[in-house]
C-alpha positions, 0 to 999 in steps of 0.5 A: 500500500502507499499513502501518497502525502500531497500538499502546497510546496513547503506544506511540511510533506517531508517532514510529516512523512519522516514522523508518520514512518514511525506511527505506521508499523513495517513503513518506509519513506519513498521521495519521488524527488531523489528520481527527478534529481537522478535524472538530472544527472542522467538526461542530456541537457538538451532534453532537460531544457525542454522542461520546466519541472521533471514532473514534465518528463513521462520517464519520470512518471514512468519511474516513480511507479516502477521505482514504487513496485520494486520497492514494495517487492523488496521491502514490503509493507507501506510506502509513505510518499511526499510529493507535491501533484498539482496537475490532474493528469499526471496523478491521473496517469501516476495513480493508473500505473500503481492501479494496474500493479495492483498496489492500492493508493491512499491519497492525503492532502495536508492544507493550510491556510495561504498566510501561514503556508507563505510564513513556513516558505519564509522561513526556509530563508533562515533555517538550517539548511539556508546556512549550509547552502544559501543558493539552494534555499533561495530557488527552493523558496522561489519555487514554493512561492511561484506554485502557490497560485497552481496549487490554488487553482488545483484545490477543486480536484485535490479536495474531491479527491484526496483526505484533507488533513488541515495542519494549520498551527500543527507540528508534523508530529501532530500532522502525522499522528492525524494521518496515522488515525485516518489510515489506520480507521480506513477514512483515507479512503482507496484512490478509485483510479482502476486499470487492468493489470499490465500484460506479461504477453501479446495482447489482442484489443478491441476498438469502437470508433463512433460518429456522430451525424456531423461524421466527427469521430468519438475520443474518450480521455482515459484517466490512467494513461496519457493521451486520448483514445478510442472506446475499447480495451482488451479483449479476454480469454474466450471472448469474440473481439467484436463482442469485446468492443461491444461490451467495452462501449456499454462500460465505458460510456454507457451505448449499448450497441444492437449491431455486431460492428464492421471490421476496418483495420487489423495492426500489429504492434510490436513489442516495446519494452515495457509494452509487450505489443500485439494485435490491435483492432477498430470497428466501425460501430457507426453514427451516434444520433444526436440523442444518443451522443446526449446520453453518454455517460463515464465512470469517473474513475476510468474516463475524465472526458470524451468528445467527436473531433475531426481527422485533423483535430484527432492528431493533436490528441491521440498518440502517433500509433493510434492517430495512424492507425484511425487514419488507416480505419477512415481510408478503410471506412470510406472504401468500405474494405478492410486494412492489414496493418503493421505497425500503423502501415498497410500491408498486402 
């Protein structure tokens, strides 16, 4: 298990972490941050220039939900993680990647009042560490300052899904020990972010592509991954992959289709270490009336958005495999035949 402590820049995460350790049995402190900072030691400046924050490279996102499992594997027990997610999609996408290993996430919001949480930020300025390294402690205090107008913007997502522990006039021991309590009496309540367990082989998927009556197609926003998608997902074992698509449309946003819909391509993708590829499949599950298109509904766990977009605006949301291989199903659409695909490129 992990209890991921979020909060402002200088909301006292570390240090409530570091006492929350000892309140929990067989815990052990996992700061994402010793990623970021090995990173900058590992990437070419060229790449690191790109960014801002390295919360912005998906490598690290990547590896702070491998670094995560190997440490549960090796050690055990819970992970108490401190670290400031201010944007939706990368806990989205974080939380995801735990889900699928299966490893349950308890998110914990510590919040403060914005005069108090600017006194704590100030005073960095005369602690410690400012002797030790005066620089550092500048660009830290800069930093916190610049992401309190991002935190506030973000409160609306983090509130409605994180416990909220106002620490406000606390130590971070009488921070931790609420934490603790919450944990422990189960009102820190399970991340609802859900996916299927990674693949250990080739997998077969299954996807739907809808229009409405303006020949827009469908896009769905997964919660647990980046980028957007078609409806659909894997097919499982003794399941038709037609029929797969089928179901995955009725669960993921509500349609319940009454035909069996037309093949348009069939693609093969290749094994990309950690991705074990395998045959990807679209469906024409044609238009959506106007009326229908009005009830769709999503499992806020699962999606977060859909919406119809043309060709064009699709390649500025889907991934490049997936946009070439709609490309292809809309070629294959219009001459009413079907494409063999190899990595997104005709074959045959």
């Amino acid at each position: 298990m992990i209890v991921w402590i979020n909060g402002a820049f200088g909301a006292g995460k570390t240090s409530t972490a570091r006492e929350l350790i000892d309140m929990i049995p067989n815990s052990t402190l996992y700061d994402p941050g010793v990623i970021g900072a090995g990173l900058r030691e590992l990437l070419p400046q060229k790449r690191l220039a790109e960014v801002s924050d390295y919360q912005d490279l998906p490598i690290w996102r990547r590896l702070v939900v491998d670094t995560a499992a190997a440490l549960l594997d090796d050690a055990g027990g819970v992970l108490v993680v401190p670290m400031t997610l201010l944007r939706q999609e990368y806990r989205d996408e974080i939380f995801g990647g735990l889900a699928s290993r299966r490893i349950p996430v308890r998110h914990v919001l510590l919040a403060l009042d914005e005069t108090i949480l600017r006194g704590r930020i100030a005073g960095r300025a005369s602690g410690a560490d400012a002797a030790d390294d005066p620089a550092r402690t500048e660009r830290a205090r800069q930093w916190a300052y610049e992401h309190i107008e991002p935190y506030g913007a973000a409160l609306g997502w983090l509130t409605a899904d994180a416990l909220v522990v106002d620490t406000g006039g606390l130590t971070p021991a009488q921070s931790a020990a609420l934490v603790a309590d919450a944990v422990n009496a189960g009102s820190a309540g399970l991340c609802e972010i859900v996916q299927t367990p990674e693949p250990t082989a080739e997998t077969v998927a299954a996807g739907v592509l809808l229009f409405d009556e303006r020949d827009r197609v469908l896009l769905v926003d997964p919660t647990y991954k980046p980028g957007w998608e078609f409806p659909g997902g894997v097919v499982e074992r003794g399941e038709a992959p037609a029929r797969a698509g089928m179901r995955e449309v009725t669960e993921e946003i509500g349609i319940e289709l009454d035909q069996v819909p037309r093949l348009l391509v069939v693609d093969w993708e290749p094994p990309r270490p950690p991705g074990f590829g395998g045959l990807r499949l679209l469906f024409d599950g044609g238009r959506l009336p106007d009326r229908d298109a009005e009830r769709l509904l999503l499992p806020g766990s699962e999606l977060r958005g859909w919406r119809f977009v043309t060709e064009d605006e699709a390649a500025s949301l889907l991934p490049p495999a997936r946009y070439e291989r709609l490309r292809w199903a809309l070629r294959a659409r219009e001459r009413r035949t079907v494409l063999n695909l190899e990595a997104g490129v005709p074959v045959g």
